[in-house]
N, C-alpha and C positions, 0 to 999 in steps of 0.2 A: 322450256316446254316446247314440245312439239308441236308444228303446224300442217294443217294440211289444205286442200284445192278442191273445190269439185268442178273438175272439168275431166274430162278422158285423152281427146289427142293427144295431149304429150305426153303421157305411158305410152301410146305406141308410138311414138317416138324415141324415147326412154329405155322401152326393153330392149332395143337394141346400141345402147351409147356403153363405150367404153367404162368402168368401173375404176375408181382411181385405186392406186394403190397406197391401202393403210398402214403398214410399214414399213414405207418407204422413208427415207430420211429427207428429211424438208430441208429443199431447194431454194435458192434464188437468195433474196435477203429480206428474211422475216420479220415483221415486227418487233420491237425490244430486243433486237439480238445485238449481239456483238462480234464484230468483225476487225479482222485484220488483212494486213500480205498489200500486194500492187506489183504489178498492174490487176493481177486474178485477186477479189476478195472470198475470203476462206471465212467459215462460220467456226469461232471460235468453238461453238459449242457441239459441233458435229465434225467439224474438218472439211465440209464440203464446198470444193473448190467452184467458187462463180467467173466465170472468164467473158469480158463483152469486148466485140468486134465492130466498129462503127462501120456504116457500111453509107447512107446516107443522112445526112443533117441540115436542116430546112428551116428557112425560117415562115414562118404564116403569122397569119391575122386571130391574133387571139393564141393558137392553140400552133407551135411549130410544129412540125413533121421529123419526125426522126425513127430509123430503122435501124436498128443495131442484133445482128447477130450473136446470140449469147450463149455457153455453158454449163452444164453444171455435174460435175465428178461424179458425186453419186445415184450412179445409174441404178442397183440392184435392189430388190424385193422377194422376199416371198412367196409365193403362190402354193395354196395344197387343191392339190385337185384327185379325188380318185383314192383319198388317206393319203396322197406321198406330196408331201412338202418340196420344192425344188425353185429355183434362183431364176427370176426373169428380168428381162430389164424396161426402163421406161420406153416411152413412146419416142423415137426419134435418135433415140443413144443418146439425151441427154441436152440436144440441138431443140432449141426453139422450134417452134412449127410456122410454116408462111405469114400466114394470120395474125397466131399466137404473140407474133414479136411485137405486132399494134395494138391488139385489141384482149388478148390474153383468150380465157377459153374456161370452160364449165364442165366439168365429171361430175357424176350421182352414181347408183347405186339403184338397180333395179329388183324387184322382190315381185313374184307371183302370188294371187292372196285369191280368195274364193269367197264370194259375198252370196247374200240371199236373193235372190230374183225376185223382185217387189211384184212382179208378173203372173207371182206363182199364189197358191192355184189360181185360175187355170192354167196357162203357159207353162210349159215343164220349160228346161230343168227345173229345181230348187234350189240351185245355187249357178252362178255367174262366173266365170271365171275370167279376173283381170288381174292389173297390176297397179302396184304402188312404188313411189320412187324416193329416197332421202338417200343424205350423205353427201348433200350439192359441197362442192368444193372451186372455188372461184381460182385460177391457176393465173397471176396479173401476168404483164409483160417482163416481169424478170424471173418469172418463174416462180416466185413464190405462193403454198397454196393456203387459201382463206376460206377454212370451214363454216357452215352453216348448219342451223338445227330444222331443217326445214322437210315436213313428210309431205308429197303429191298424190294423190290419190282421187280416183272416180266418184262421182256422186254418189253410183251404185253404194260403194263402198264406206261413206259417211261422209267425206270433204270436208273445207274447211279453211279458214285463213289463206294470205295470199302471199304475205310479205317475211323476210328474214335477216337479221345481221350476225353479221362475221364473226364467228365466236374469241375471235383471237385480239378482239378492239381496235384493227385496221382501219374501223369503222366503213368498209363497203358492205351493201343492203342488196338483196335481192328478192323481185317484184316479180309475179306472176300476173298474166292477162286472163280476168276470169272471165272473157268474153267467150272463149272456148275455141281459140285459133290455135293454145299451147305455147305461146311466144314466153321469153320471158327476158329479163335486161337487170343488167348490175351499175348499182351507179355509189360511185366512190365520195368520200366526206368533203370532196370540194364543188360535189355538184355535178360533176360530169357522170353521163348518161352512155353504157356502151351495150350495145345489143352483140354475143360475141356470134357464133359460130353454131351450129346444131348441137346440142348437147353430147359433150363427147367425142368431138372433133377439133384441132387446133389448126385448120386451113378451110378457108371457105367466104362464103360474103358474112362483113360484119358495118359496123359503125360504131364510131369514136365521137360523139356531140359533149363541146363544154357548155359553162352556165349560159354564154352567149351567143348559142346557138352556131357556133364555128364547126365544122362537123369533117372526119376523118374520116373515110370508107373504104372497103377493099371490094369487088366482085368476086365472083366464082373462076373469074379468068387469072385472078395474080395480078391484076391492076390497084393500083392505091391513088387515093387523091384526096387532098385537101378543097378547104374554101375558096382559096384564091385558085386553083384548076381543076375545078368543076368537069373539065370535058377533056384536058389533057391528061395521060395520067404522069404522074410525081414520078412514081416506082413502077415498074413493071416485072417482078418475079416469075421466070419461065424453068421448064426442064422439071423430071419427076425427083431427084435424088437419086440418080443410081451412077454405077459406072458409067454405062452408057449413056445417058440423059443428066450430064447436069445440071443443078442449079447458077443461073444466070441473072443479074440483079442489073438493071439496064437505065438509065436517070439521064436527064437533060445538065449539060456540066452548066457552069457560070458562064461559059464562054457561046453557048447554043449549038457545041456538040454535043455526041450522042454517046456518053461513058458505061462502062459494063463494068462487075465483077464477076468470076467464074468461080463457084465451088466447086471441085473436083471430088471422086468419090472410088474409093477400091475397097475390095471385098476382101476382109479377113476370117479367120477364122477366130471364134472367142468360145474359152472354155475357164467356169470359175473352178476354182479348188480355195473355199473358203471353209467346209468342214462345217465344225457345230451341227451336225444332222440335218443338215438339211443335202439336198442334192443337187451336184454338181449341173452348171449349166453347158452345151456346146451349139453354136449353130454359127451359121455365117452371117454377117451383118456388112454394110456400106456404112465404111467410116470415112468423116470429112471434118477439118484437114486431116489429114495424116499426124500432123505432129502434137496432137491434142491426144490420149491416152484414153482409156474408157474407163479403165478403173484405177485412175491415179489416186483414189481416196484409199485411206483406211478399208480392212475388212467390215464389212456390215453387219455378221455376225456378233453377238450381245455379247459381253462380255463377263467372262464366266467367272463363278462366285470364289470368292479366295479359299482353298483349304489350310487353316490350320494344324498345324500336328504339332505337338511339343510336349517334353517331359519338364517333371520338377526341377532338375536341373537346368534345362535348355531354359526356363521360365527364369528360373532365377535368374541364371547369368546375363539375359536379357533385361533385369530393372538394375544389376549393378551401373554402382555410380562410375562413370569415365573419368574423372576430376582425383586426381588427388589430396587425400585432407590436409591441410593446413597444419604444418609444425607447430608444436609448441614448446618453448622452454619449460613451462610448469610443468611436473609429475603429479600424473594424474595415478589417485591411491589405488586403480585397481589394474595400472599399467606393469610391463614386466619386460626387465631387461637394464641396463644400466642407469644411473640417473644422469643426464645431461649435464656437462659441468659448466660452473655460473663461469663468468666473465669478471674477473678484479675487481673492482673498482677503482676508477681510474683517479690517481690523487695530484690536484692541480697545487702548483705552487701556491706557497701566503705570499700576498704582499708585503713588500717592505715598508716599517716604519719611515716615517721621517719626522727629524728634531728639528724644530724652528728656536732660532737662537735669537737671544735681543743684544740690542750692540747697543751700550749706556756715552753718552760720550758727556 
């Protein structure tokens, strides 16, 4: 059953947050799935290839620190806009987002709705014009996404509950602040508490807090820090992703040098031709690395319904038996053709008597 909020702010926060996409093929490694391949794990059930990059690995108090760059093949989806259906890709080609790699990230689904002005009469209008939000989808740090049945909506509007779990038995919950700031935070079945990113964004300030209060943060700048460096940061991620700007991942070594990795980034051209009616995609995109592929999966198009054709004949010949039947020596009464000839029977010698003689003496 559906829930809903009464509180306003975050609809307007809301109507403008990215929309996830719903048929898109699910990424990262899902709940009850099953997996194969290595080093890249592939979902047996979709083929969508997972690829992770470690990039830093930390030990902390309580709760380690770890950042790993990660993957995932299937990039395309759907889009119809305008009646014409046509091929977009995810957010990032597929690349984890800054943030997103620590603290994961939240899409919904925004809808405009027109309520009654409790105002009215007097106060014109007679009706209100606001928005309502559902379709929250919790996207963790491997990319996998955790649906929720959760409706937000304004007072005006009716409201309503505050809280939701994961439909998919992940068991992560997600809490609404019905003080009316629009905050809102996901916390996982081991207790841990993560407030991610603005709705609809996978880079930005977030926090990572376990049961015992160890807590993992990112700012607005690309600084990361844990418990034990409160004021140093851990990670530092600089540079937008493009050719010219790239991403730069900067960490204190073991030794109290100052270690960097560099992502590099060049512009291709990407155009799909996967057919099934829908229409072709072209634009330029910045792809990093280079030797990771965008649409190394399968086509995404569904796969289309078998046609059968066949005659009486073609039917038949298709249940004949492949096996040859078993010889038989008996003639059967209503067979035709010579009758099989018997075999002799084969006649074994008799044995020899023997005379036992008595000797009288």
């Amino acid at each position: 059953m559906s829930r809903t909020l009464r509180f306003a702010p975050l609809l307007l926060i809301a109507a403008f947050a990215t929309s996830p996409a719903s048929a898109q093929v699910a990424t990262g490694t899902p709940p009850f799935g099953s997996f194969g391949g290595g080093p890249d794990v592939i979902n047996l059930a979709n083929l969508n290839a997972h690829i992770t990059i470690p990039v830093l690995h930390k030990a902390g108090r309580g709760t380690n620190f770890t950042y790993d760059l990660s993957f995932d093949s299937s990039v395309w989806y759907p889009v119809t806009s305008g009646g014409t259906t046509s091929w977009q890709a995810v957010g990032n080609w597929g690349w984890r987002g800054q943030t997103e790699v620590t603290t994961g990230y939240v899409t919904a689904k925004t809808h405009t709705i027109y309520c009654a002005n409790p105002d009215y009469p007097p106060a014109p209008p007679p009706t209100i014009r606001s928005f309502y939000t559902d379709t929250y989808v919790y996207h963790d740090t491997f990319g996998s996404p955790h649906p929720f049945d959760v409706t937000v909506q304004s007072a005006i509007c009716g409201g309503g509950g505050e809280y939701g779990v994961a439909l998919d038995g992940s068991g992560w919950t997600i809490s609404f602040d019905i003080s009316g700031d629009g905050g809102f935070w996901i916390t996982s079945s081991s207790g841990a508490v993560i407030v991610p990113p603005s709705l609809g964004s996978s880079t930005g300030a977030a926090t990572k807090t376990d049961r015992n209060g160890n807590i993992i943060s990112v700012n607005g700048s690309g600084q990361f820090y844990d418990t034990l460096s409160s004021s140093t940061p851990v990670l530092t991620v600089s540079g937008s992703g493009t050719p010219t700007s790239p991403l730069t991942f900067t960490y204190t070594a073991p030794s109290g040098a100052s270690a960097a990795y560099t992502v590099n980034y060049t512009t291709y051209t990407v155009q799909t031709n996967f057919g099934c009616g829908i229409s072709s995609h072209t634009s330029k995109r910045p792809a990093s690395p280079q030797t990771l592929p965008v649409a190394s999966n399968p086509s995404p198009c569904p796969p289309a319904a078998p046609s059968l054709t066949t005659t009486p004949a073609e039917t038949t010949a298709s249940f004949a038996p492949t096996a040859a039947p078993r010889r038989s020596l008996a003639r059967h009464p209503t067979a035709r053709g010579p009758t099989p000839k018997r075999r002799a029977p084969v006649q074994l010698p008799r044995p020899r008597s023997r005379t036992l003689r008595t000797i009288r003496r």
